[in-house]
N, C-alpha and C positions, 0 to 999 in steps of 0.2 A: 504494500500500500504506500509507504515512505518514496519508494521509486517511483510509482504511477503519479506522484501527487508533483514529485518533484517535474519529472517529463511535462504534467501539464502544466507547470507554472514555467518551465523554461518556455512553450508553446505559448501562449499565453501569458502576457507580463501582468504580472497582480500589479494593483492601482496603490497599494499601501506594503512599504517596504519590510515590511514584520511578517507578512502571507505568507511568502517562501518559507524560510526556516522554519516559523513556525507550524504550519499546513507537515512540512516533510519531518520533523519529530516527531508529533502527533500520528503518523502514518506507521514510524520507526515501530515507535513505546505498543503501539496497536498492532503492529507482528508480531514482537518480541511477548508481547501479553499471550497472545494465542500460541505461539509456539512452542517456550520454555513450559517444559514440563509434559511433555505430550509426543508424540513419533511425526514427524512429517508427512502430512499424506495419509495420516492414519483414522482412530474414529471421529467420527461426527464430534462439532465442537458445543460443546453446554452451554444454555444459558445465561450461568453465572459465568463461564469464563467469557463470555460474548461481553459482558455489560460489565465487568472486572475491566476486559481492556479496553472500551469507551472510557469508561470514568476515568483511567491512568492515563488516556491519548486527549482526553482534554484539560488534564491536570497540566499534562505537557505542553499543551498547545498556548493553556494560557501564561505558565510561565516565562517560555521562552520570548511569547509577542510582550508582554507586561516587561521586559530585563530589556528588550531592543524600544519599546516606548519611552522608560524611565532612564533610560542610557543618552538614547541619541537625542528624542523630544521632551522633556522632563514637563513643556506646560502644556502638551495633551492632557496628562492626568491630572496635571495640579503642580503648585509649586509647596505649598503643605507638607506635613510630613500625616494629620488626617486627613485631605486627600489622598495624598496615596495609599495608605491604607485603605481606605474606604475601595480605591476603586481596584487595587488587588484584590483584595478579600470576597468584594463581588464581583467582580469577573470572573476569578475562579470561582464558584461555589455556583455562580451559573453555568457557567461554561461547563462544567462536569457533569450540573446535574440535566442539561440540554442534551449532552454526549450520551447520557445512560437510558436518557428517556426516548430519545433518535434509535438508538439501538435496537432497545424494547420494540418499539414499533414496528421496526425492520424487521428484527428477528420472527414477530407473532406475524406480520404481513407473509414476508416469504414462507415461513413454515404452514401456516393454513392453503398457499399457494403450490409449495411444490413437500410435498410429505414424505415422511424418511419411509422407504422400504422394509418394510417389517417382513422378516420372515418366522414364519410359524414352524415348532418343530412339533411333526404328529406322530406317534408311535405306529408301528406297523400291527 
C-alpha cells in the first residue's frame, strides 16, 4: 500500500507538501500491521487485525503531516504552545478514529459483497 500511495502521488502532485510522506507511512505502518505476525499469502486477514492497522496507519499519518506542519509552517497550527496541543491531540484522535471506522465499513461492505468460501467437512 506504502508503494501504490507513493507511485500515485509521484503521478499526481499533492496540492499540500505533508500528503506525500505522510499518505506513504501510513501505507508503510498498514502492511507492516497486516503482515508481522502472520505467513504471507496465507489465511484470511481478521477483523481486529484489519482495524489494528487503520488505527496504527493513521496514528502515523497524522504524526508525521502534524512534525512536517509544526516544522516547516509553525502558524498553520498556531503559534501557542495550547494551540498546538489542541490541534495534535485532535487530529490524531480523529484521524485514527476516521481510519478504524473507514475500515469497518470496508471491511462489512466487501465481506457481505464477496464471502469467504467455506468448506464443509461431511463424514462418509
Amino acid at each position: 500500500m506504502g508503494i501504490v500511495c507513493g507511485v500515485v502521488f509521484v503521478a499526481v502532485p499533492a496540492p499540500a507538501p505533508y500528503l506525500f510522506p505522510s499518505t506513504v507511512i501510513s501505507g508503510v505502518i498498514f502492511d507492516l500491521a497486516l503482515i508481522i505476525g502472520t505467513k504471507y499469502g496465507g489465511s484470511s486477514i481478521s477483523q481486529l487485525r484489519l482495524l489494528t492497522g487503520a488505527g496504527l496507519s493513521g496514528l502515523g499519518e497524522s504524526v508525521v503531516a502534524l512534525l512536517i506542519l509544526t516544522i516547516f509552517t509553525p502558524s498553520t497550527l498556531g503559534k501557542t504552545f495550547d494551540a498546538l496541543a489542541i490541534a495534535w491531540s485532535a487530529d490524531i484522535v480523529l484521524n485514527v478514529v476516521l481510519s478504524i471506522v473507514g475500515a469497518f465499513i470496508a471491511y462489512k461492505y466487501l465481506n457481505d459483497r464477496f464471502p469467504r468460501q467455506r468448506t464443509a467437512v461431511t463424514s462418509q
